[in-house]
VEXKOLZA-371942 format. One record per residue (C-alpha): z negated, y negated, x negated; residue number from 1. Coordinates in steps of 0.2 Angstrom, whole numbers, plus 2048, in hexadecimal, padded with zeros to 3 digits. Layout:
N
+-----+-----+-----+-----+
:   w :   v :   u :   i :
+-----+-----+-----+-----+
:   Z :   Y :   X : NUM :
...
+-----+-----+-----+-----+
This chain:
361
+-----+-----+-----+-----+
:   w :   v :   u :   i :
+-----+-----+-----+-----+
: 1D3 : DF6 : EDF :   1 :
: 1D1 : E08 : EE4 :   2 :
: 1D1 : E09 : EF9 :   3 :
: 1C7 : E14 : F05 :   4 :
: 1D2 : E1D : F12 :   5 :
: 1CF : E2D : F1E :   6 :
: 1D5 : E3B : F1A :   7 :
: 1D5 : E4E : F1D :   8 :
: 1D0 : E5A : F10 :   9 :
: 1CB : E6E : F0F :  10 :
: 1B9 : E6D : F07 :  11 :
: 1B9 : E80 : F07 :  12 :
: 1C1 : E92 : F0B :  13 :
: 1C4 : E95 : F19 :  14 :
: 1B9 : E88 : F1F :  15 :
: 1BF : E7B : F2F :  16 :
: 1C9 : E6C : F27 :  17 :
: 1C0 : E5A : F29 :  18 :
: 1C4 : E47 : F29 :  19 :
: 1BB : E3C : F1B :  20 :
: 1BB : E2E : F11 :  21 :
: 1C8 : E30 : F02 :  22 :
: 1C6 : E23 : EF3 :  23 :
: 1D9 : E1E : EED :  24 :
: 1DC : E18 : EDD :  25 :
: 1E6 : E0A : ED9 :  26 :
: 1F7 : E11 : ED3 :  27 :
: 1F9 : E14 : EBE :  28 :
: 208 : E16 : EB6 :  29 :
: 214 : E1E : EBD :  30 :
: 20B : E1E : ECF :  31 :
: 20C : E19 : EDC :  32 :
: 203 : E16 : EEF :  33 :
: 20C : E1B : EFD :  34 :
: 203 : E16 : F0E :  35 :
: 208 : E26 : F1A :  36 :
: 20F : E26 : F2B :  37 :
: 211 : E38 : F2F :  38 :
: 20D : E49 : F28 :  39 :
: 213 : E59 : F2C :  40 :
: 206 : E67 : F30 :  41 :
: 20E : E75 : F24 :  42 :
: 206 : E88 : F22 :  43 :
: 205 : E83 : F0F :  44 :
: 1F7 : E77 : F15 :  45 :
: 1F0 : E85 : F1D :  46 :
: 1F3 : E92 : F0F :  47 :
: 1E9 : E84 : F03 :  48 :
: 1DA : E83 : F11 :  49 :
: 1D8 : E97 : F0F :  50 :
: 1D8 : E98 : EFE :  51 :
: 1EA : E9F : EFB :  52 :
: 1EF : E93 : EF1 :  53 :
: 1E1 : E8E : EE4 :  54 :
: 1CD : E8D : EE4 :  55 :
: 1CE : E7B : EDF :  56 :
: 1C6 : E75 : EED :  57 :
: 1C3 : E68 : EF5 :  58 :
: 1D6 : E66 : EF8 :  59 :
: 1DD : E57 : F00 :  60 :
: 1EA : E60 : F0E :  61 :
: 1FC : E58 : F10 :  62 :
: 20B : E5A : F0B :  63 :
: 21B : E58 : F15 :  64 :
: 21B : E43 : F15 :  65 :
: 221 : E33 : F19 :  66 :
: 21E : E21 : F16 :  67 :
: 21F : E12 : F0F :  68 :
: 21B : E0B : EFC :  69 :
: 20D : E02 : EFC :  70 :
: 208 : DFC : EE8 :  71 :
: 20F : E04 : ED8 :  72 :
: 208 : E06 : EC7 :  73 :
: 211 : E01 : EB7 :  74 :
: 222 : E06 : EB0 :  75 :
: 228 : E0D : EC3 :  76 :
: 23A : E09 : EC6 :  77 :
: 23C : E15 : ED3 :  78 :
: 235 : E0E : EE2 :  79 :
: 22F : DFB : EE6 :  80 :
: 220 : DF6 : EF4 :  81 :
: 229 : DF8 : F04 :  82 :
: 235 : E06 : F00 :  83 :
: 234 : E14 : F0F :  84 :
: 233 : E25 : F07 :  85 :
: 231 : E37 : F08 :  86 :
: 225 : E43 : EFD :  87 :
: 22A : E4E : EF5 :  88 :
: 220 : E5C : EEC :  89 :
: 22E : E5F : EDC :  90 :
: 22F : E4D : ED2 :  91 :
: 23C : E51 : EC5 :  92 :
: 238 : E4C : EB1 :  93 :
: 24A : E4B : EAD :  94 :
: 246 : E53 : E9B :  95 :
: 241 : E63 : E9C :  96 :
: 24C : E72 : E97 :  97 :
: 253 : E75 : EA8 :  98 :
: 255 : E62 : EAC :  99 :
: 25E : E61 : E9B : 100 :
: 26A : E6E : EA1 : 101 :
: 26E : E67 : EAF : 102 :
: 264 : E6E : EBC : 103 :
: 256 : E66 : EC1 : 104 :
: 253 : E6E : ED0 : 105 :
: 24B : E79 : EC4 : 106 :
: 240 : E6B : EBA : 107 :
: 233 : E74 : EB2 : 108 :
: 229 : E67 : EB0 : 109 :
: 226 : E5F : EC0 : 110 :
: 218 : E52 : EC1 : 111 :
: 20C : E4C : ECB : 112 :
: 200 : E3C : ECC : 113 :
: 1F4 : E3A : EBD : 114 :
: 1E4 : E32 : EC4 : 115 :
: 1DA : E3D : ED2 : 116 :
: 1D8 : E36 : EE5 : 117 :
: 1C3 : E3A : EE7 : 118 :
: 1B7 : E3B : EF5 : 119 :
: 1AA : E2C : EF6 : 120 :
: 19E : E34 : EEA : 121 :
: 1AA : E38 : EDC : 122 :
: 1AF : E4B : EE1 : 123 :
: 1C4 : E4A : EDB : 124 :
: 1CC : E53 : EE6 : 125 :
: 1DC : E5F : EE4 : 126 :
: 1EA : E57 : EEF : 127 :
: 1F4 : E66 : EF7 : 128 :
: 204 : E67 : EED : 129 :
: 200 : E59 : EE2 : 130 :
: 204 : E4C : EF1 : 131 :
: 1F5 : E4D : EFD : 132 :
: 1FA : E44 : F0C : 133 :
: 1EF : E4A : F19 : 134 :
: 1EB : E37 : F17 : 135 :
: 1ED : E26 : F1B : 136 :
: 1F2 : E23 : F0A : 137 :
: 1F3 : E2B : EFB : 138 :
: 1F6 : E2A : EE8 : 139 :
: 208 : E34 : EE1 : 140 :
: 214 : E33 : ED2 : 141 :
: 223 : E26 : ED7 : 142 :
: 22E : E34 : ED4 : 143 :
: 226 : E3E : EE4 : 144 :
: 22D : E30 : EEC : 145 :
: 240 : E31 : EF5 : 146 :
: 244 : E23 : EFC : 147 :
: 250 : E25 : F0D : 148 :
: 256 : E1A : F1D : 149 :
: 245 : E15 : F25 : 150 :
: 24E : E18 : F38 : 151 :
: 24E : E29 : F36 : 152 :
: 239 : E29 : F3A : 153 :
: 22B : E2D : F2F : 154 :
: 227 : E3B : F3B : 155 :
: 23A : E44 : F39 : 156 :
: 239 : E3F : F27 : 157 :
: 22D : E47 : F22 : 158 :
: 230 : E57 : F26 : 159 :
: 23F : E55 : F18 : 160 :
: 22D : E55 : F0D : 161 :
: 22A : E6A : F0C : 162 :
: 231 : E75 : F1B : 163 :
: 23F : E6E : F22 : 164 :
: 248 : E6D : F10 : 165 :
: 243 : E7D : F0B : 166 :
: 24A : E86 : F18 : 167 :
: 25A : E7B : F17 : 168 :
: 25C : E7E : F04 : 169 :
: 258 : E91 : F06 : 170 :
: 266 : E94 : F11 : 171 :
: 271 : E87 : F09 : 172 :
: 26B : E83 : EF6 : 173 :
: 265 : E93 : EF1 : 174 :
: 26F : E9F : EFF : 175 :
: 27E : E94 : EFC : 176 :
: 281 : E99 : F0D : 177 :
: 293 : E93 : F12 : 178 :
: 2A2 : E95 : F1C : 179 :
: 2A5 : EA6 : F28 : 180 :
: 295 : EAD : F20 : 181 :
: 287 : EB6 : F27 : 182 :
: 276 : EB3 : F24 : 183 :
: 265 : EBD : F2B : 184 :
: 256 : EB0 : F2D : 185 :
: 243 : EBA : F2D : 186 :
: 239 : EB0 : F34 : 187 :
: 23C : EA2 : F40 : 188 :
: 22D : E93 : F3D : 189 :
: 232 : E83 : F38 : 190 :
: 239 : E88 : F26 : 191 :
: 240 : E98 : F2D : 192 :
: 24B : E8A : F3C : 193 :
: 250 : E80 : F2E : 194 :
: 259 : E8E : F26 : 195 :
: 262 : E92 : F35 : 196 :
: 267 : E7F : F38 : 197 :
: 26D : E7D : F27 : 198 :
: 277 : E8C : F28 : 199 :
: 27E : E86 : F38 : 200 :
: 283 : E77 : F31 : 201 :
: 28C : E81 : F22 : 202 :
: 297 : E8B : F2A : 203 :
: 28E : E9B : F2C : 204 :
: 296 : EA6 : F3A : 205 :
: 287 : EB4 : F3D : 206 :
: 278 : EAB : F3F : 207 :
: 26B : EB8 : F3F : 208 :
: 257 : EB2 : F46 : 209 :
: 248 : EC0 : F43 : 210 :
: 238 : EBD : F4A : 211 :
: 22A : EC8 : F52 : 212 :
: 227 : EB7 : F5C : 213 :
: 233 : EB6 : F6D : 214 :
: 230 : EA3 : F6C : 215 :
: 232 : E9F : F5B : 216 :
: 244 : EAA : F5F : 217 :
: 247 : E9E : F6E : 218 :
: 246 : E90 : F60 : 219 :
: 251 : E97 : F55 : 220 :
: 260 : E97 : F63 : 221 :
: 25C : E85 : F63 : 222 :
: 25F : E82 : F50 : 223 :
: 271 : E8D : F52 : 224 :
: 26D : EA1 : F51 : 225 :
: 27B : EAA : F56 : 226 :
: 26F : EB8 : F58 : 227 :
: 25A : EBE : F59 : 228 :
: 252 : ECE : F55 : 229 :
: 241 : ED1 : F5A : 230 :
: 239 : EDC : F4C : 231 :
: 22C : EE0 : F55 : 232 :
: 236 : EEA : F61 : 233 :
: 243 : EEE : F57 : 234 :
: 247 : EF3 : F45 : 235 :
: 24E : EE3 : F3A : 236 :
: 258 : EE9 : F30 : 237 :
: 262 : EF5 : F3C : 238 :
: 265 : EE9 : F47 : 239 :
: 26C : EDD : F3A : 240 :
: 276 : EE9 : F34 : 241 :
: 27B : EED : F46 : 242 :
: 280 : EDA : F48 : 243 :
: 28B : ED8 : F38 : 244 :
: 296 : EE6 : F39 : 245 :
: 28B : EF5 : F33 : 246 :
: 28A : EEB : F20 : 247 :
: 27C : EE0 : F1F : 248 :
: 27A : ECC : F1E : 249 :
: 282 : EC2 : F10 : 250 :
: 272 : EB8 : F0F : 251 :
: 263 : EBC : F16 : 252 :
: 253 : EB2 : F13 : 253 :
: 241 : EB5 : F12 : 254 :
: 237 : EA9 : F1C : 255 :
: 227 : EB2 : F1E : 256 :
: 223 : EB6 : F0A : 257 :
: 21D : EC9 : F0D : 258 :
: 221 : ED8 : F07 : 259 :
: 227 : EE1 : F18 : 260 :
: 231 : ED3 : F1D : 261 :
: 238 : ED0 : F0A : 262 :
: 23C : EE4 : F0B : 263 :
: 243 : EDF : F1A : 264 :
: 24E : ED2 : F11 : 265 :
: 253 : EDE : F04 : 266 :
: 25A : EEC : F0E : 267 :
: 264 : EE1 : F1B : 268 :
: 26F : ED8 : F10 : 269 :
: 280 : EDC : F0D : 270 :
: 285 : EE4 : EFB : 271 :
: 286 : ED7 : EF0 : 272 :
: 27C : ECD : EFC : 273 :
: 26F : EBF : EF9 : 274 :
: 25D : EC1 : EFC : 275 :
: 253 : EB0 : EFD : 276 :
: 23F : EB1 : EFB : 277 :
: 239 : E9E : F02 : 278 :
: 22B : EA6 : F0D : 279 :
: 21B : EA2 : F02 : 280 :
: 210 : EB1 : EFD : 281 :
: 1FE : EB4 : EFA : 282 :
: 1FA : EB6 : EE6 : 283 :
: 1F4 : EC8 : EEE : 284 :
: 206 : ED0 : EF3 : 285 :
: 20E : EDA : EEB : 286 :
: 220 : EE4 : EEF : 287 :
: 229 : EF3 : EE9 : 288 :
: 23A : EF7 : EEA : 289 :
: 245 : F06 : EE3 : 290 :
: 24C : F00 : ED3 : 291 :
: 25C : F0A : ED7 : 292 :
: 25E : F00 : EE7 : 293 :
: 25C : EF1 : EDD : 294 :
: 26A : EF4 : ED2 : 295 :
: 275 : EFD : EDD : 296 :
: 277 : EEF : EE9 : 297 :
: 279 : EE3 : EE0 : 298 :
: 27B : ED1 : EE5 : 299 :
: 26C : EC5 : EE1 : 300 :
: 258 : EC3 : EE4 : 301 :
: 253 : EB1 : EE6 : 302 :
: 246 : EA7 : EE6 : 303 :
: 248 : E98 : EEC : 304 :
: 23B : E89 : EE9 : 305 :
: 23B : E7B : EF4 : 306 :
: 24C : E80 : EF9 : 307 :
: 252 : E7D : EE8 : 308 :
: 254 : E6B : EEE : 309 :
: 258 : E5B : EE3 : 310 :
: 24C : E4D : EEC : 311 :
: 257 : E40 : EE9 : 312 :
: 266 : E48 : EF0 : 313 :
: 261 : E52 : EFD : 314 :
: 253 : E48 : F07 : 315 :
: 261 : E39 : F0A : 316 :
: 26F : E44 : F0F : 317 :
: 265 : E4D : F1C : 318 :
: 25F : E3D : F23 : 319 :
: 272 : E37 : F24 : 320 :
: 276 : E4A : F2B : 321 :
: 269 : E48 : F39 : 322 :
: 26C : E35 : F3C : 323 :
: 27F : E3A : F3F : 324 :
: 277 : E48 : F4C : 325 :
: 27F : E56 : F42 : 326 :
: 26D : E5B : F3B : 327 :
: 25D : E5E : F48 : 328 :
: 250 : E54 : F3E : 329 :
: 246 : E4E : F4B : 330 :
: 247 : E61 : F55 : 331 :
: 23A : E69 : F4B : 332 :
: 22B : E60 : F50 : 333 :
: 222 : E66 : F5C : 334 :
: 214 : E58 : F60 : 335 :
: 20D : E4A : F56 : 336 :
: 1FA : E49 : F54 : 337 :
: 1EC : E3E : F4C : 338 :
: 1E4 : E41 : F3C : 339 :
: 1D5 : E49 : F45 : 340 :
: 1E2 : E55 : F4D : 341 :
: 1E7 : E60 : F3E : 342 :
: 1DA : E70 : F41 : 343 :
: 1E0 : E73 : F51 : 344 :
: 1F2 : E72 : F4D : 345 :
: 1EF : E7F : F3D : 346 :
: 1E8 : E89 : F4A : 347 :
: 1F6 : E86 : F58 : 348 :
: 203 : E8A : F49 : 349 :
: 1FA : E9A : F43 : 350 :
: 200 : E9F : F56 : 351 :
: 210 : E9B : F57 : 352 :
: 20D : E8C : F62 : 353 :
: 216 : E7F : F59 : 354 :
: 225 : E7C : F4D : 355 :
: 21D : E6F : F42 : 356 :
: 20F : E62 : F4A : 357 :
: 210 : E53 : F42 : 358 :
: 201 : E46 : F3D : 359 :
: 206 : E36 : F41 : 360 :
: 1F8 : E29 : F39 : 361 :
+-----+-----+-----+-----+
């Protein structure tokens, strides 16, 4: 029978997040309960909380998770009560035109559970990036569940959940950063850090941190930057130019989502080079660019959702990565925290305090 859990939800823009009552349905097909351990306080969380998502509040925050299955609904073979697992935000269908072709990193049809999580009174609410995990448990698809070794910790897992692989698949999925390459990284939060450690761990030679931020450029050494640029006090672009032989970067990714720093991007990679956008915008941006320069440099302009991960493939190898010490999971949090705890850490992130606290529960 449905449960009554606390959880924290957005009830409106702009307006301080709170913790409530949260009514969990019993799962239906396809569904299932996963009782959480530890969520990730991403800036998505805090994009939803200002309206920069969607206005269908009241959102349910929460997205970069771990924990365990509790109960599942009918026909899920995925997963069993008791299986230790990771959220994830990009279930694949497995029939859709880009799954049929072999890609389904690019699954157009990614799904989400079918019943609604509610407040006491009835109001549904609209869980952030269809999982909602602000929570002490909470109702998914079985396919947003990716099951991994359980000795990793919830709290390191789930940063696998949103930024950590993102920036990890922007530098190495979609960047296909590799061997003796050089690669710019534009802004150094936690998605931004993961770039640079997965481009460490591929090979890359010129490792290249930019960030307005001095402490968030002292992070980046950490995570394996051959190299910072403060563009605050210094122009970007030159000085990456400056640091790869007057060319420009092979890769350079976008962690920030905004037109100067994606102009940024554009302008300091090498011809032929790869731009990646992973940075999330606001519906509001815009950028412009010289259609001549586009063509005349060639290379490629990426997005890069979810850093064009594969759930099933990449959460376990990065858990087998860190558990071998070769990745630094567990480095990019900051400070765990309760439940009650997640307003003051969106504001301590908004100020470059902290690489990712994590809600333990």
């Amino acid at each position: 029978m449905p449960v009554t859990v606390q959880g924290v939800i957005a009830r409106s823009k702009g307006a301080p997040v709170e913790v409530v009552d949260i009514v969990v349905p019993d799962p239906g097909p396809g569904e299932a309960v996963v009782q959480v351990q530890a969520c990730g306080v991403c800036h998505t969380d805090l994009h939803y909380r200002e309206g920069g998502i969607s206005d269908e509040f009241p959102f349910l925050l929460g997205h970069e998770a771990a924990g365990v299955v509790e109960a599942v609904g009918p026909g899920v073979t995925e997963v069993a009560p008791g299986d230790f697992v990771v959220l994830n935000w990009r279930a694949v269908c497995g029939q859709c035109r880009a799954c049929a072709k072999g890609k389904p990193v690019y699954c157009f049809n990614t799904h989400n559970a079918q019943q609604r999580m509610t407040l006491t009174d009835g109001t549904p609410l609209s869980p952030a990036l269809g999982i909602g995990a602000f929570v002490e448990k909470t109702l998914v698809a079985a396919g947003q569940c990716t099951k991994v070794d359980p000795e990793i910790g919830a709290s390191a897992a789930g940063l696998l959940g949103c930024g950590v692989m993102a920036g990890f698949g922007a530098a190495v999925n979609t960047g296909g950063v590799g061997r003796g390459d050089s690669i710019a990284v534009i802004g150094c939060g936690g998605v931004g850090n993961a770039a640079i450690a997965g481009a460490r761990l591929a090979g890359a030679t010129t490792i290249i941190a930019v960030d307005v931020d001095d402490k968030k450029l002292d992070w980046a050494r950490g995570f394996g930057a051959t190299h910072t640029v403060n563009s605050r006090v210094e122009d970007a672009v030159q000085a990456i130019r400056g640091l790869t032989g007057g060319f420009g970067a092979d890769v350079v990714v976008d962690a920030v989502g905004r037109p100067e720093t994606y102009q940024q991007a554009f302008y300091a990679r090498d011809l032929a080079g790869t731009v990646v956008l992973v940075g999330v915008p606001t519906p509001d941006l815009q950028i412009t660019l010289p259609l001549l320069e586009v063509f005349g440099r060639g290379g490629a302009l990426k997005s890069s959702w979810y850093g064009d991960c594969l759930p099933s493939r990449d959460f376990p190898m990065l858990v087998d990565l860190a558990q071998q010490g070769r990745f630094p999971l567990s480095d990019f949090i900051t400070e765990t925290i309760p439940l009650d705890g997640v307003e003051n850490a969106f504001a301590k992130m908004h100020h470059g305090e902290v690489l990712r606290s994590v809600v333990e529960l």
